[in-house]
Biopython code that builds the backbone (N, CA, C, O; Angstrom):
import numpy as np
from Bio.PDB.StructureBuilder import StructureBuilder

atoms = [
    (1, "UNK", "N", (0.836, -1.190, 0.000)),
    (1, "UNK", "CA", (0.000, 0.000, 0.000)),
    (1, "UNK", "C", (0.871, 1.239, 0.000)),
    (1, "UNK", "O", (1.963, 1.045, 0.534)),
    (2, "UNK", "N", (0.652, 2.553, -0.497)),
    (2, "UNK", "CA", (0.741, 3.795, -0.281)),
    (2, "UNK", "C", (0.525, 4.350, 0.774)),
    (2, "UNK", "O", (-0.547, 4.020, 1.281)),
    (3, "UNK", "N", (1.173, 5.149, 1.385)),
    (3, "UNK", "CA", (0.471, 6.042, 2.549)),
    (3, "UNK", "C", (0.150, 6.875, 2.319)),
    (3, "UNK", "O", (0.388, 7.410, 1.236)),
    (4, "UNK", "N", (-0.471, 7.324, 3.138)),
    (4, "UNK", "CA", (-1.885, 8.805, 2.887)),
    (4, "UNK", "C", (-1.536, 10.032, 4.126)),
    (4, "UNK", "O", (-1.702, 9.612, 5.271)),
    (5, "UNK", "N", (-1.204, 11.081, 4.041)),
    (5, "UNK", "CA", (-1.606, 11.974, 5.139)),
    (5, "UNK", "C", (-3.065, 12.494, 5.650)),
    (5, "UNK", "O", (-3.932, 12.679, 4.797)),
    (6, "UNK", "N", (-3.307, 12.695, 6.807)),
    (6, "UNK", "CA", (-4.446, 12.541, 7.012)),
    (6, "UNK", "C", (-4.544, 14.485, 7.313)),
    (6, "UNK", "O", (-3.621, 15.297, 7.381)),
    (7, "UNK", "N", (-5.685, 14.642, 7.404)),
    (7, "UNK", "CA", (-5.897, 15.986, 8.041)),
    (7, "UNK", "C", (-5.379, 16.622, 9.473)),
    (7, "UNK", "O", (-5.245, 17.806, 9.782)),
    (8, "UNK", "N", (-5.175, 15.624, 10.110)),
    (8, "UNK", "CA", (-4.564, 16.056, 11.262)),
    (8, "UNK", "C", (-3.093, 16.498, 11.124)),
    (8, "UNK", "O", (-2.392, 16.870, 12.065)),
    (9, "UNK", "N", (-2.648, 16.396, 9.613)),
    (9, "UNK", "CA", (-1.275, 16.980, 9.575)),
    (9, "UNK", "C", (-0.842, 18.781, 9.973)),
    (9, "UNK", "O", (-1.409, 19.738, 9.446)),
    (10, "UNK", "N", (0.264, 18.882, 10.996)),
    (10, "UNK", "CA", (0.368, 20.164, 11.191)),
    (10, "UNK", "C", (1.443, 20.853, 10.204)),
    (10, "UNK", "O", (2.060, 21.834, 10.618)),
    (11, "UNK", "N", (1.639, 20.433, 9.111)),
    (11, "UNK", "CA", (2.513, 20.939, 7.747)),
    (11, "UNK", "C", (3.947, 21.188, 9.096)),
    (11, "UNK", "O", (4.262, 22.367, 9.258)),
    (12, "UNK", "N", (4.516, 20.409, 9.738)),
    (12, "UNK", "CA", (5.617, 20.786, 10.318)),
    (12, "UNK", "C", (6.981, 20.442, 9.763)),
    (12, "UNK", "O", (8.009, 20.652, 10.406)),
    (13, "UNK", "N", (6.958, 19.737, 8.170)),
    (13, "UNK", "CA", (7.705, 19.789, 7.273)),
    (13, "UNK", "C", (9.126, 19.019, 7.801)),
    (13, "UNK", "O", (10.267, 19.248, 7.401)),
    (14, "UNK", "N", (8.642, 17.909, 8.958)),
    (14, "UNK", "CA", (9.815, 16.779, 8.671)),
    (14, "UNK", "C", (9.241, 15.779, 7.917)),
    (14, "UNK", "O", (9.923, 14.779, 8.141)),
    (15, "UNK", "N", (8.510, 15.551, 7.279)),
    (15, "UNK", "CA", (8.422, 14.410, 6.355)),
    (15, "UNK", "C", (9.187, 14.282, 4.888)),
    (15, "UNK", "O", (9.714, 13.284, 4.396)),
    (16, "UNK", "N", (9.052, 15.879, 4.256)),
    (16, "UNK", "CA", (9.299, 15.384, 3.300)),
    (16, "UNK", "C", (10.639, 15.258, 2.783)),
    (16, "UNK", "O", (10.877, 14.676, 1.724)),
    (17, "UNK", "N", (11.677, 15.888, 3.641)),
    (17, "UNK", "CA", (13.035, 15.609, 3.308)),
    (17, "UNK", "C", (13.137, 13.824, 3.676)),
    (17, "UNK", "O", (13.844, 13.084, 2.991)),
    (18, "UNK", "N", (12.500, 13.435, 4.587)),
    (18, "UNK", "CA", (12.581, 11.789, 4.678)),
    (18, "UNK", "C", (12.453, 10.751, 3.806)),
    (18, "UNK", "O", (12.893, 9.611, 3.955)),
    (19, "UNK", "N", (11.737, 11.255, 2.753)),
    (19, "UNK", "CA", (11.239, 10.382, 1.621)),
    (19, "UNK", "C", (12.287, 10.100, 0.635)),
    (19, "UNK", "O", (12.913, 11.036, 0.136)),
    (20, "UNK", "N", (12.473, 9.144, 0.385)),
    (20, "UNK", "CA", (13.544, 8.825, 0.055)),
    (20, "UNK", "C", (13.163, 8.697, -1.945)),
    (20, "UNK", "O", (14.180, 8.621, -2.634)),
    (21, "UNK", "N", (11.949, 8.683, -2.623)),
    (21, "UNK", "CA", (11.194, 8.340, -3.780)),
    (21, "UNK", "C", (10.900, 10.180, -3.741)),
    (21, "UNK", "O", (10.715, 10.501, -4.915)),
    (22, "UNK", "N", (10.830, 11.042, -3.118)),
    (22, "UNK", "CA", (10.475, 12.540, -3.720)),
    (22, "UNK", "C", (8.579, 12.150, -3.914)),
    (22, "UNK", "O", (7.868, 12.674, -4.772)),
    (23, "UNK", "N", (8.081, 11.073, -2.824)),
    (23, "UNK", "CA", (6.814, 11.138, -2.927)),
    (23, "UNK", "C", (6.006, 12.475, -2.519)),
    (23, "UNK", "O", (5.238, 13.147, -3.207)),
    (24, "UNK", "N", (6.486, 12.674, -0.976)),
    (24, "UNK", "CA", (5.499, 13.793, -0.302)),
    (24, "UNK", "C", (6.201, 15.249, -0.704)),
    (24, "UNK", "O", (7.342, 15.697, -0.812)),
    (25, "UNK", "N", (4.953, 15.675, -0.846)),
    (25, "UNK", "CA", (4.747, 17.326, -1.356)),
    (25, "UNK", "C", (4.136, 18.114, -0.805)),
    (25, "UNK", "O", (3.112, 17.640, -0.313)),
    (26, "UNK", "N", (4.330, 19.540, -0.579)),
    (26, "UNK", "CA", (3.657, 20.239, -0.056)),
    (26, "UNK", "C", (2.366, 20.586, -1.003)),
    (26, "UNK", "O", (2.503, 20.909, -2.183)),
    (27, "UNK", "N", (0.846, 20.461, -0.219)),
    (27, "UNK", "CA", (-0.389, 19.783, -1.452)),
    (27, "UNK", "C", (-0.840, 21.366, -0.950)),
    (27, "UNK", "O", (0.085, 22.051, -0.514)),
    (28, "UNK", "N", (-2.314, 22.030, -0.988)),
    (28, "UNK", "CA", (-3.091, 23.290, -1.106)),
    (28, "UNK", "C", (-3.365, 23.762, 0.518)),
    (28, "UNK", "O", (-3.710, 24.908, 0.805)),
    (29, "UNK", "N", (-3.156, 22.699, 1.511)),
    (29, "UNK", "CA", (-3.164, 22.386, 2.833)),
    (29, "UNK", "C", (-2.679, 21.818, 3.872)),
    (29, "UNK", "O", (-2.572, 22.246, 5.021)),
    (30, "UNK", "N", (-2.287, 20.485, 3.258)),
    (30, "UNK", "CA", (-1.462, 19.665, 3.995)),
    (30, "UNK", "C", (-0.100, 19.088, 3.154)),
    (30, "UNK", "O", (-0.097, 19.711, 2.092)),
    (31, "UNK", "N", (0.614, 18.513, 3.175)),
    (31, "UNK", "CA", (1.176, 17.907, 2.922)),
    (31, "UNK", "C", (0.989, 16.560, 2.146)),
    (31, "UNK", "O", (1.169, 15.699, 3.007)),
    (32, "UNK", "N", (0.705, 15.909, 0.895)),
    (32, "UNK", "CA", (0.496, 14.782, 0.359)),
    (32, "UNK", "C", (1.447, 13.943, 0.199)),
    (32, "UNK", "O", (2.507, 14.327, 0.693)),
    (33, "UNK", "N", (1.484, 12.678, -0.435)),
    (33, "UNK", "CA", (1.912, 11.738, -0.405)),
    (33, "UNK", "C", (1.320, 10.763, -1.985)),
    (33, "UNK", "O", (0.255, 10.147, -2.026)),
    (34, "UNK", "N", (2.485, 10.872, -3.327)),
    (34, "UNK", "CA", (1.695, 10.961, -4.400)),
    (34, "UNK", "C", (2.008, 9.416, -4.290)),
    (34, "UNK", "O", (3.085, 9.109, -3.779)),
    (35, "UNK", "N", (1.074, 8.318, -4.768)),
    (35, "UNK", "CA", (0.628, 7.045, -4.740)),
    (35, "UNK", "C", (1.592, 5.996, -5.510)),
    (35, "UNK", "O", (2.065, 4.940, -5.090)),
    (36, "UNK", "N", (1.722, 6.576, -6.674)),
    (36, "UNK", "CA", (3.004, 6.584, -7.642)),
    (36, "UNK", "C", (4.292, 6.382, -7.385)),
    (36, "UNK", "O", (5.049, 5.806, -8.167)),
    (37, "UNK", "N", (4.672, 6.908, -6.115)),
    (37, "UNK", "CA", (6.196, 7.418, -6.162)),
    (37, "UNK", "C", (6.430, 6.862, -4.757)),
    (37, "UNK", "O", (7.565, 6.783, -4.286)),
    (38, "UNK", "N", (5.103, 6.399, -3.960)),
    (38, "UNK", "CA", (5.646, 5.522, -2.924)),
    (38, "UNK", "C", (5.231, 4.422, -2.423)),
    (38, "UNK", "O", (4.041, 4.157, -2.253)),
    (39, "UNK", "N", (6.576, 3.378, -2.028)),
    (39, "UNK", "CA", (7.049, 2.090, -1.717)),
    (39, "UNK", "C", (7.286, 2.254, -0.375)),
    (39, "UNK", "O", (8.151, 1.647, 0.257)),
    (40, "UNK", "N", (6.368, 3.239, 0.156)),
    (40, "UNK", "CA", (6.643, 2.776, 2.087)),
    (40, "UNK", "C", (8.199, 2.243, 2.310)),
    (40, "UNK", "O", (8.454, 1.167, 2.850)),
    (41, "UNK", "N", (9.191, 3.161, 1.812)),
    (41, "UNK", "CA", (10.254, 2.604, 1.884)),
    (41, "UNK", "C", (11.047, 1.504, 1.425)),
    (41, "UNK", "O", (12.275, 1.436, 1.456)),
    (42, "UNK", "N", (9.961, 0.353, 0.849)),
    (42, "UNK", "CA", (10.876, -0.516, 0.383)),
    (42, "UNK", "C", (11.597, -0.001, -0.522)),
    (42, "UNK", "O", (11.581, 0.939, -1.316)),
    (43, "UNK", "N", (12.779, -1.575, 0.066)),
    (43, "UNK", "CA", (14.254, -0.719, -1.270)),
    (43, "UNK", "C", (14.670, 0.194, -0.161)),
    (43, "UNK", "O", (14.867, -0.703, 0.659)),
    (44, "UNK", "N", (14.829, 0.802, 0.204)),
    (44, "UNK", "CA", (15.622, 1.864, 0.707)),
    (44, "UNK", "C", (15.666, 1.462, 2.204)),
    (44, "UNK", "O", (16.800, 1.351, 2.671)),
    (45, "UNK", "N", (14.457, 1.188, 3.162)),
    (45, "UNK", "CA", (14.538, 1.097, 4.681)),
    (45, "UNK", "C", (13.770, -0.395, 4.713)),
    (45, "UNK", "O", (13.548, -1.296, 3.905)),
    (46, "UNK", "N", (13.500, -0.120, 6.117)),
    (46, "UNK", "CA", (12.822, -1.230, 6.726)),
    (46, "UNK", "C", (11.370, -0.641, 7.183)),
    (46, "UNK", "O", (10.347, -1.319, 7.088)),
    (47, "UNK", "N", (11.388, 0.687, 7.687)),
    (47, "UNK", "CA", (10.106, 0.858, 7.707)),
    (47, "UNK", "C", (10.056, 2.322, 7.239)),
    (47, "UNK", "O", (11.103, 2.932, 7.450)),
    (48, "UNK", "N", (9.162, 2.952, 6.705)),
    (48, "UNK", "CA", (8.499, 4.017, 6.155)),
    (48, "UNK", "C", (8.684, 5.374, 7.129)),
    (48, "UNK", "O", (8.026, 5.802, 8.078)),
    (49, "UNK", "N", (9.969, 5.877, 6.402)),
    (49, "UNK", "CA", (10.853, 7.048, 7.101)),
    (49, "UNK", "C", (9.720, 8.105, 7.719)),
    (49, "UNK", "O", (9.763, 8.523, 8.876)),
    (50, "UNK", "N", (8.912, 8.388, 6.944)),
    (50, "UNK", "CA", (7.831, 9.607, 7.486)),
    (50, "UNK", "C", (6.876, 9.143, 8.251)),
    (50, "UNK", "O", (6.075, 9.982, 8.663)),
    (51, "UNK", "N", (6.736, 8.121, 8.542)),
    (51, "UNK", "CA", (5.787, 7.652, 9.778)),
    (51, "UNK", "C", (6.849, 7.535, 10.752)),
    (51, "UNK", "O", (6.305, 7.906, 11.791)),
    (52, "UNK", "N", (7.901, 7.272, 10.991)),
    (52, "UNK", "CA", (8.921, 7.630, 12.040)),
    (52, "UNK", "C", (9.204, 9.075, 12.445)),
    (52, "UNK", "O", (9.563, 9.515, 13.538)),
    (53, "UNK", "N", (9.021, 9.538, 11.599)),
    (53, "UNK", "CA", (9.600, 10.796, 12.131)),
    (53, "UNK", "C", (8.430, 12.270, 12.232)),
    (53, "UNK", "O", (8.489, 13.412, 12.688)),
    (54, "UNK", "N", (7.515, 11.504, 11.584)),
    (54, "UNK", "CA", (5.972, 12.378, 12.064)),
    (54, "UNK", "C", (5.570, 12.222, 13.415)),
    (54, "UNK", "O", (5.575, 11.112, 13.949)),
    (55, "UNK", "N", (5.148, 13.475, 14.131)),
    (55, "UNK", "CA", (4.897, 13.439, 15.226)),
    (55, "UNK", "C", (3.540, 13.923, 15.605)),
    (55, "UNK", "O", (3.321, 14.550, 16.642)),
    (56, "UNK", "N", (2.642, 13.607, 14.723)),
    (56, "UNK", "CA", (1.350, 13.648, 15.228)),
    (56, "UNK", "C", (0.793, 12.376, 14.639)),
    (56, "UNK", "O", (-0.415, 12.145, 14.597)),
    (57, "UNK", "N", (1.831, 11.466, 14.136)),
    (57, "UNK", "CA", (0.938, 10.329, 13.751)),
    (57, "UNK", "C", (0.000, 10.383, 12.951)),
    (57, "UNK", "O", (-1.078, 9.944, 13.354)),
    (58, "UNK", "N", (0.081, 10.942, 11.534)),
    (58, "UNK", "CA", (-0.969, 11.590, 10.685)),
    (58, "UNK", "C", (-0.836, 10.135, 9.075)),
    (58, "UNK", "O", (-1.748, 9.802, 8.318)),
    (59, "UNK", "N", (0.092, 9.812, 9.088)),
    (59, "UNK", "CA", (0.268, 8.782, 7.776)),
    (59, "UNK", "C", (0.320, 7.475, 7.846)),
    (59, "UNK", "O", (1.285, 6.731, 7.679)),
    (60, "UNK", "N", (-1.308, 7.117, 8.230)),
    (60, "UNK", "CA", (-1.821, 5.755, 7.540)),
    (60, "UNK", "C", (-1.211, 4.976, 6.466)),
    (60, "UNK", "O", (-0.304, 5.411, 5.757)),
    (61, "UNK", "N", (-1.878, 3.485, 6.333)),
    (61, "UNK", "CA", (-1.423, 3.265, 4.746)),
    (61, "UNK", "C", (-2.968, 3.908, 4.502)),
    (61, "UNK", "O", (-3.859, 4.134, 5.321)),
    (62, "UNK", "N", (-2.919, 4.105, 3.056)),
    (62, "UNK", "CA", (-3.743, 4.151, 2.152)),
    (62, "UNK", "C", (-4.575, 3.242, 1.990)),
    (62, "UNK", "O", (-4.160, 2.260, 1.375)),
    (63, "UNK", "N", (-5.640, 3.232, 2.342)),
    (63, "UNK", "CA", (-6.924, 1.796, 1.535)),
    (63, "UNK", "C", (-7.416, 1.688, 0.211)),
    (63, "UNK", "O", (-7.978, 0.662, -0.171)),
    (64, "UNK", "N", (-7.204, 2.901, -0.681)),
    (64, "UNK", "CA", (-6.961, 2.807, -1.885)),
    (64, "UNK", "C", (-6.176, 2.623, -2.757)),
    (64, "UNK", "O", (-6.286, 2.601, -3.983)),
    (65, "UNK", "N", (-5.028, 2.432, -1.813)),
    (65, "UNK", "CA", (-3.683, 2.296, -3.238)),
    (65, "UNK", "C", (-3.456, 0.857, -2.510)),
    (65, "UNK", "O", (-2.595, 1.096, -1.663)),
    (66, "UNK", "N", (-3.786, -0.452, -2.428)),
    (66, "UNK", "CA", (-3.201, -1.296, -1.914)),
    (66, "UNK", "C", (-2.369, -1.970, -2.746)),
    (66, "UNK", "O", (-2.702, -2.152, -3.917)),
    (67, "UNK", "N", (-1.017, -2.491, -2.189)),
    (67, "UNK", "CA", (-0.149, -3.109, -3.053)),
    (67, "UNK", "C", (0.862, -3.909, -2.003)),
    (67, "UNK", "O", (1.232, -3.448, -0.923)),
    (68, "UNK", "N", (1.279, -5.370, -2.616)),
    (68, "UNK", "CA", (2.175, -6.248, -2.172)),
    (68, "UNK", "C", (3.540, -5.868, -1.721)),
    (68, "UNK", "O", (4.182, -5.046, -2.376)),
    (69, "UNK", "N", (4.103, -6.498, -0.473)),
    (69, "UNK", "CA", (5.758, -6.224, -0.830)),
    (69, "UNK", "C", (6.054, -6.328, -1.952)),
    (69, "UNK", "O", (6.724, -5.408, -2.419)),
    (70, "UNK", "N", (5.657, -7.561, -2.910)),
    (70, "UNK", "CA", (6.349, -7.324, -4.196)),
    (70, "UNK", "C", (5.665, -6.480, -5.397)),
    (70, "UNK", "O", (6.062, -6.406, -6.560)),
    (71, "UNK", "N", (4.841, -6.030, -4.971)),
    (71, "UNK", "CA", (4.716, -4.886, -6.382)),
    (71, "UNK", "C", (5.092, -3.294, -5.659)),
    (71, "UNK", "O", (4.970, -2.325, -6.408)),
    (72, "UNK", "N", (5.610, -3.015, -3.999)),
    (72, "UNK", "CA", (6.222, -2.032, -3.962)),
    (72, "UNK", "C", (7.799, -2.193, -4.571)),
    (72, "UNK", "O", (8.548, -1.432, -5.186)),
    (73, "UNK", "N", (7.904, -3.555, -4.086)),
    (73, "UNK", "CA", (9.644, -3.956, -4.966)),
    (73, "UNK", "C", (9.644, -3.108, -6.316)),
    (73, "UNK", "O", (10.355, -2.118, -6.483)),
    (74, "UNK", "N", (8.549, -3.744, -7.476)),
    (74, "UNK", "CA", (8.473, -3.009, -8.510)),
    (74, "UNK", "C", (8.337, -2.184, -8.937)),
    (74, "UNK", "O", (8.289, -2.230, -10.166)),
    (75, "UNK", "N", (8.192, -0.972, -8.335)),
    (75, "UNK", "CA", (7.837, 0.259, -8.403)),
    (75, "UNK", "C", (9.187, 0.544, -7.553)),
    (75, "UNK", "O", (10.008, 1.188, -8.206)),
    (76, "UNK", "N", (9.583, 0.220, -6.293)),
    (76, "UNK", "CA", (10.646, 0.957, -6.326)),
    (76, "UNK", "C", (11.884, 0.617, -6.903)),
    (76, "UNK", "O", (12.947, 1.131, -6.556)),
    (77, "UNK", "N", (11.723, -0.551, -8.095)),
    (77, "UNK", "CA", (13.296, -0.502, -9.142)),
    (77, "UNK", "C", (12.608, 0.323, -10.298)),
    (77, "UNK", "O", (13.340, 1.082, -10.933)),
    (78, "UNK", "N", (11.082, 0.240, -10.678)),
    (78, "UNK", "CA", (11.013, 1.619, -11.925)),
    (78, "UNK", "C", (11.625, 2.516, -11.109)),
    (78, "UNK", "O", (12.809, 2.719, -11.375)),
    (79, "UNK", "N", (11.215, 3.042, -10.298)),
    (79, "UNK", "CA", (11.291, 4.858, -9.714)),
    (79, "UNK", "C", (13.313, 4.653, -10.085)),
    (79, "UNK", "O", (14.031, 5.433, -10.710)),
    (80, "UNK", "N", (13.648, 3.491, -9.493)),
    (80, "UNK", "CA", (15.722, 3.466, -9.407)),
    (80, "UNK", "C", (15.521, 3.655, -10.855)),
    (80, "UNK", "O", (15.897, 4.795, -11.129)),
    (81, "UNK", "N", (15.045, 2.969, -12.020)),
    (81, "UNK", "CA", (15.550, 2.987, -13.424)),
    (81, "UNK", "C", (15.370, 4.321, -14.144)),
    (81, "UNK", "O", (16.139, 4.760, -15.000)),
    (82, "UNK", "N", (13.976, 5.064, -13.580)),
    (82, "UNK", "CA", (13.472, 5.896, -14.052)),
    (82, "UNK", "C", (14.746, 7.093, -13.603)),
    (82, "UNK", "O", (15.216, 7.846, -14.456)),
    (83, "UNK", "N", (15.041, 7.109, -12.652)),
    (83, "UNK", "CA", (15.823, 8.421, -11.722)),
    (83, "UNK", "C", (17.575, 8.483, -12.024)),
    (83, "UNK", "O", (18.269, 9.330, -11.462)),
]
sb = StructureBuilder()
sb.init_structure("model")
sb.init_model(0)
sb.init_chain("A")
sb.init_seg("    ")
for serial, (resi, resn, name, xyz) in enumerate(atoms, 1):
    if name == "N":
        sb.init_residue(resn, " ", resi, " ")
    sb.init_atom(name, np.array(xyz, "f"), 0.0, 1.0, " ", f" {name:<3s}", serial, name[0])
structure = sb.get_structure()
């Protein structure tokens, strides 16, 4: 799955240097997290840098983007081939 920021985000802007894919962006309000571009870390960590280091606990996975360890694998060697 993707993670999602939720509304309770306070835009306190440690997430998105954490992302290691250039997923999360500053969105019209909060902070997003584009679906595309993230592998919850796989490939890179063990667990999903911006839920560590968020401190209001705002980034769920996503229930709409669901996806396998192995199809985040695949997406995060496009994003390596693509970059």
């Amino acid at each position: 799955m993707a993670l999602i920021i939720t509304d309770d985000c306070i835009n306190c802007d440690v997430c998105e240097p954490e992302c290691p894919n250039g997923a999360i962006s500053q969105g019209d309000e909060i902070y997003v997290i584009d679906p595309g571009k993230c592998t919850e870390c796989v490939g890179h960590y063990d667990e999903p840098q911006c839920q560590q280091v968020c401190p209001v606990d705002c980034i769920p996975l996503d229930p709409e983007h669901v996806e396998s360890e192995d199809e985040l694998m695949e997406k995060y060697e496009r994003l390596q081939a693509e970059g």
